[in-house]
N, C-alpha and C positions, 0 to 999 in steps of 0.2 A: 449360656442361660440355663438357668435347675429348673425346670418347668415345675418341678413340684413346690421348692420355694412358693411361687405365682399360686398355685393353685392351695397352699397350706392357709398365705398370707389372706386369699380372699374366702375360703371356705371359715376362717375366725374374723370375718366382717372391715379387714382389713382392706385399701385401695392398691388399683396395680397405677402408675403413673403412666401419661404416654407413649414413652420410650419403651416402657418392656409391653403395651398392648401393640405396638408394630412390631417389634421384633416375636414376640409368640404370634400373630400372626400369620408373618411372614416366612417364620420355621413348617409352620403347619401344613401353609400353601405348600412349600419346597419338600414337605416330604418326613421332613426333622421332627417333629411332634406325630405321637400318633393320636388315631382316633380316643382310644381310650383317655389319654388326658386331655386331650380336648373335652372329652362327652362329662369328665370329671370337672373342668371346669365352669364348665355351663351350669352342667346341678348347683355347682358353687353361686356364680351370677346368679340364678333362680332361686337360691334361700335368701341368699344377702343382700341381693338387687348392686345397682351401680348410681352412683352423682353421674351430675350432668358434665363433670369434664369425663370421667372414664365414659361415659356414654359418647361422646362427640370423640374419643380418643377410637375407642372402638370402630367406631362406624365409619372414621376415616380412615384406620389401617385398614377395614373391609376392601372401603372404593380403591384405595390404592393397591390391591392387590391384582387389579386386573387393567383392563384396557378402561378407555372411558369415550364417550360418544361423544368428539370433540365440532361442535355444533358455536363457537362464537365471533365465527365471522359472518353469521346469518343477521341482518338487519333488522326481521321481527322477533318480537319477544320467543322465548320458546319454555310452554307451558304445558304441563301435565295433571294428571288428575291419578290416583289412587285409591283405591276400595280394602278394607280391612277384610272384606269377604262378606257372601250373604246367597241368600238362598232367591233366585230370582231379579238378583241384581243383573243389570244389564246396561247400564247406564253409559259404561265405556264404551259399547259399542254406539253409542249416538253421539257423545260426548265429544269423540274425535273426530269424525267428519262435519259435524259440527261447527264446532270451534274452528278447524283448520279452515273452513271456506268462511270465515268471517275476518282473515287474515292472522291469522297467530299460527304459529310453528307448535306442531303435535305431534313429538318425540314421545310415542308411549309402549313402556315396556310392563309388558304383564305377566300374570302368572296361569297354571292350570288352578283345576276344581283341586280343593282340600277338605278332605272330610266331607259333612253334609255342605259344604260349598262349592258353588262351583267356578272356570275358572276363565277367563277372558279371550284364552289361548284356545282352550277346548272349542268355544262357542264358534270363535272365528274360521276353527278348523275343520266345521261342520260343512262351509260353505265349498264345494264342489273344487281342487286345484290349491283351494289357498294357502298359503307358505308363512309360517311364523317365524320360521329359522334363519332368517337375513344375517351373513356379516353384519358387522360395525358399517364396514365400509360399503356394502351396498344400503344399509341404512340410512347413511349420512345421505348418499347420491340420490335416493329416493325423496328423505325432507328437501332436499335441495331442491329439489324438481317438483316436488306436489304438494311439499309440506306438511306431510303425515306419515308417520308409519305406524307401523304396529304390531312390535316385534316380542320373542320373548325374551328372555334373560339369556344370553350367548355363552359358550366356553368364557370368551375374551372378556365377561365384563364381573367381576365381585366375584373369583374362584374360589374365596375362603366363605364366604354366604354360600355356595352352588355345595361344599362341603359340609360346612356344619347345618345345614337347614336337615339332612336327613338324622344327622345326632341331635338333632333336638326332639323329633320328631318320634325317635327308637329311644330319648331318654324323658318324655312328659317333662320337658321344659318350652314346649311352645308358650304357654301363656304366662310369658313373662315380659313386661313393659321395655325393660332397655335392648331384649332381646330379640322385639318384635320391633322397636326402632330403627335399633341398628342395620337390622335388617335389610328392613326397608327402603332405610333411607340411602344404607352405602351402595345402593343399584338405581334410585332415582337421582343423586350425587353425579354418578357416572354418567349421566344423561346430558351434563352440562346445560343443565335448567335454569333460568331466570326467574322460574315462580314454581309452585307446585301447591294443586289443591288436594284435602284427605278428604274421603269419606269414610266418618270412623264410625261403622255400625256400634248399635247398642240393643239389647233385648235379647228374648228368647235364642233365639237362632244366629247371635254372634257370640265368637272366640270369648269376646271379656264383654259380662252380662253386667258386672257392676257397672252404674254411673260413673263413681270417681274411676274408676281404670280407666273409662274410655277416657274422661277426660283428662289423667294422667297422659295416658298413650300422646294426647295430643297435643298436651304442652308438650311433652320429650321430643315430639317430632318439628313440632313447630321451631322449640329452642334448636335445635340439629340443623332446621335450613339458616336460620340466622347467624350460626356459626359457621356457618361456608358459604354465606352469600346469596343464599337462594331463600325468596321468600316466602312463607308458606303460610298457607290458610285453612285452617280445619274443619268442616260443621259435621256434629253428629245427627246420624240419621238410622231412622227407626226398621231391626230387625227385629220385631216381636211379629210378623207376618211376611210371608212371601210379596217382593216387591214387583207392582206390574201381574200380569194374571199368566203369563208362562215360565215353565220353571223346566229346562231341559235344553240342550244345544240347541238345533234348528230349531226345536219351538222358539227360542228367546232370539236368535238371530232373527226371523222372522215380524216377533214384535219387537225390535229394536227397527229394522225397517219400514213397519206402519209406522214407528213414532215420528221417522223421517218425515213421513209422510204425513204428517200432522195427524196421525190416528192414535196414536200413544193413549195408555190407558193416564186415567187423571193423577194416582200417585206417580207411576214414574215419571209421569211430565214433571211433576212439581219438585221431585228431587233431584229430576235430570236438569232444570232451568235453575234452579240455588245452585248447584257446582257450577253449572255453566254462567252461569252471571260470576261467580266469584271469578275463574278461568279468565274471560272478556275484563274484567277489572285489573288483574294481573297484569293482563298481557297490555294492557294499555289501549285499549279499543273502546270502551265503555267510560263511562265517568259513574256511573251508577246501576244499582240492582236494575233497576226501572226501564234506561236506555239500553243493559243488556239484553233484557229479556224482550225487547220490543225487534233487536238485532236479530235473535235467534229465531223470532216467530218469523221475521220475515223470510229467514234464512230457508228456513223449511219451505213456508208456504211459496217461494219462487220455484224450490225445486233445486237451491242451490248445492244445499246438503246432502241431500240423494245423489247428486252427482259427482258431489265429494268422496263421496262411497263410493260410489262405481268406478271411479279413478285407486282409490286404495285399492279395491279390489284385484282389479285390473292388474295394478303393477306388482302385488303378492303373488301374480299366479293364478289367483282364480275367476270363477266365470262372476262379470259384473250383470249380467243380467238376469241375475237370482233377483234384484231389486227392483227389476220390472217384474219381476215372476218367480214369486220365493217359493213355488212345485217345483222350482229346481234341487232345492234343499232333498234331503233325506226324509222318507217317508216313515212312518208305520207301518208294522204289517197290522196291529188290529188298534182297532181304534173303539171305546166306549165309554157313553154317557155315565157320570157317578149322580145318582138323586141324595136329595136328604133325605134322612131317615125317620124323621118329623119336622113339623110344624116349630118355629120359634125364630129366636136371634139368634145369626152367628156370633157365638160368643167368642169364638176365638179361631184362628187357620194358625198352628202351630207351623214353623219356618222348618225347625230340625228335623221333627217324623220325615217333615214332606223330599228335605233333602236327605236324608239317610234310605226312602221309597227311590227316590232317583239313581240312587246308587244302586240299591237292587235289583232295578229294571237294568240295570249297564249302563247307563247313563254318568255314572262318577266313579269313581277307583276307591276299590278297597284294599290295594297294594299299588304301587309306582308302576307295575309295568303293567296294568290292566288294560285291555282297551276298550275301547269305547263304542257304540252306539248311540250316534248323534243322534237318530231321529226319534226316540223315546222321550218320555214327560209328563208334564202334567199342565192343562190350563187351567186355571183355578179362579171361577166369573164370582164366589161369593168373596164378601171381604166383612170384615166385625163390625158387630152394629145391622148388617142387610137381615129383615125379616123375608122367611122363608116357607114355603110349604111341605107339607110333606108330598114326595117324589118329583119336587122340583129340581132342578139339573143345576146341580151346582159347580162341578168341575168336570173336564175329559182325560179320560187316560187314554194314553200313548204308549202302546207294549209292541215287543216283538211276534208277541203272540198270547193267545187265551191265559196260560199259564200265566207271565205277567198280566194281562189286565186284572187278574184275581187277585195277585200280590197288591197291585196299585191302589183296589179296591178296599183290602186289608187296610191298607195305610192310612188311605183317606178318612176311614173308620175313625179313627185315632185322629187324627191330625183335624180335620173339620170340626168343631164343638159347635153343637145349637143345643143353645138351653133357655131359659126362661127370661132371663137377664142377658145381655151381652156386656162385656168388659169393653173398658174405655182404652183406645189401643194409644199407643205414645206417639207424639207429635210426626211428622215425616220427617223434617228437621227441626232440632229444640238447642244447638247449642251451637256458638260460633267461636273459635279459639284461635286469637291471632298474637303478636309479640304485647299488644297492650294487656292481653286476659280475656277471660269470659263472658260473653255475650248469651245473654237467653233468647232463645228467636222460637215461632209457633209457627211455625209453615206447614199448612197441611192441602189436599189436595180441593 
């Protein structure tokens, strides 16, 4: 195989057929390709884009390059959910103990913080002991047993994704559609899934701010589960503001556990209850928006889902009784009120300052090996549209110390607007994308 051939023929707009997207994949894995034409032919994909067969060709040499999480002797559906990333998103963490004590199998594999986002792994790993890093195989033996896990991406599963995600990343071809598919979808594929929901942010403070990209993004993904059996459901959802009012590891772990506890602030309940109702429809448990969401309140309000938690918890390694007593999480060392700075409407709580602030404080990586400080953030109680006073308290910073809470305070400068008018913010969820097309939907909190 002339790799350069491949990589001439698509850099002039020309296609690679199936055969040579597994065979260049599978030289790359092995060692035979190096980085450099690989990261060459990414830029290629990223001018000229890919159709929907080299798209599903791709995405399928990706899965097949590694192991897969072989889950279909299990009797319940088994359903996932995914986040294109966002700034205060927390939803996976409810999402899966959730769903899994309402009887559905919650194989869910996620990722760390990227950028001003952060990342499912990171939040989980705030939590005192707990273990993201499961083989396959204690994976498998875990859904077996409790029905949930919640692992991240392994050696053994999408080796050629685990590779070229850093060459995209050192070559500014992340925001590219078939590239951000393929992606994703050849490590939810491996999962041996029966359904799969997206949450494909949109706005300010996501990856692809156009409209149509996102909803590009989620035909391509959508058409990718239907080409391998798996069937998938999209709605987009709004990141023009920080989701829920904590934005930092144990903070968001935290309020992902009041929302167990039926405390959830009112947006994230309402975007956590649209994936989760679509989830429950999936998995075959629900017949309707309506009777799922009636499932999930009870689910909470029993207590059942909290105990769901404390069982993942549990079998990950870490202490479950951070859920009765989330002081067990990681503290701050200083802690301080942020007021307004006048009188008006929040017109706006920018997502990206707020998550590029997080990262400052240590709370997300500005290189791959950085570490982290869980217990840093930000809670953020105004939201767009709240009329405000001047030196009314509008968010807290959570720093290491003085130094940070001044940086936090810096940011929030920036990131909080109250002005005279406030800006009308976009729906929670406003779009539904499934194999028949586009649905407009208004869900807000």
């Amino acid at each position: 195989m002339l790799v350069t051939r491949l990589i001439e023929r698509k850099r002039d707009g020309g296609r690679l057929e199936p055969a040579e997207w597994n065979a260049l994949i599978r030289s790359y894995v092995a060692g035979d390709v190096p980085d450099y034409q690989m990261a060459a032919m990414l830029m290629a994909v990223y001018l000229q884009g890919l159709d929907r067969i080299e798209t599903a060709a791709l995405t399928d040499a990706m899965r097949r390059s590694g192991a897969q999480l072989s889950l279909g002797h299990l009797a319940s559906a088994r359903i996932d959910k995914h986040s294109t990333g966002g700034v205060g998103d927390k939803t996976s963490l409810i999402l899966a103990p959730l769903i899994a004590s309402l009887g559905v199998t919650v194989p869910m594999m996620s990722g760390r913080g990227l950028g001003h986002t952060g990342g499912t792994l990171d939040k989980l790993e705030s939590i005192p002991g707990m273990r993201t890093d499961l083989t396959l195989a204690a994976a498998r033996e875990q859904v077996e047993r409790i029905g949930c896990v919640l692992i991240g991406q392994t050696t053994e599963v999408a080796p050629a994704d685990r590779r070229m995600y850093p060459l995209r990343d050192a070559t500014a071809t992340i925001e590219s559609v078939p590239l951000i598919a393929s992606s994703i979808m050849s490590k939810k594929l491996a999962e041996d899934l029966t359904g799969l929901v997206l949450d494909i942010k949109r706005g300010a403070g996501s990856f692809l701010r156009d409209l149509d990209q996102s909803l590009d993004l989620a035909g391509a993904m959508v058409a990718l589960g239907e080409a391998h059996g798996c069937e998938v459901v999209a709605l987009l959802t709004a990141m023009d503001r920080p989701l829920g009012r904590a934005v930092g590891n144990a903070l968001e772990v935290e309020e992902a556990i009041h929302a167990l506890q039926g405390e959830g602030p009112p947006d994230l309940m309402a975007v956590t209850f649209a994936l989760g109702a679509e989830m429950l429809q999936l998995g075959g448990v629900a017949a309707d928006g309506d009777e799922a969401r009636r499932q999930m309140e009870r689910a909470i309000s029993s207590g059942a889902a909290s105990r769901k938690f404390q069982a993942i918890i549990e079998a990950q390694g870490g202490n479950p009784g951070v859920v009765d007593d989330p002081a067990v999480l990681p503290q701050a060392g200083a802690c301080e009120l942020f007021e307004a700075p006048r009188r008006g409407f929040v017109a706006r709580v920018e997502p990206r300052p707020v998550g590029r602030a997080l990262v400052a404080l240590g709370g997300g990586r500005a290189r791959p090996d950085d570490r982290l400080d869980p217990a840093v953030g930000f809670v953020i109680t105004a939201k767009p549209g709240d009329w405000v006073e001047r030196g009314e308290p509008v968010a807290t910073i959570f720093a290491r110390d003085e130094s940070g809470v001044e940086a936090g305070r810096a940011a929030l400068r920036g990131a909080i607007v109250i002005a005279d008018e406030a800006d009308h913010p976009l729906p929670l969820v406003s779009h539904r994308v499934t194999m028949d097309g586009v649905t407009r939907t208004a869900v807000d909190a």
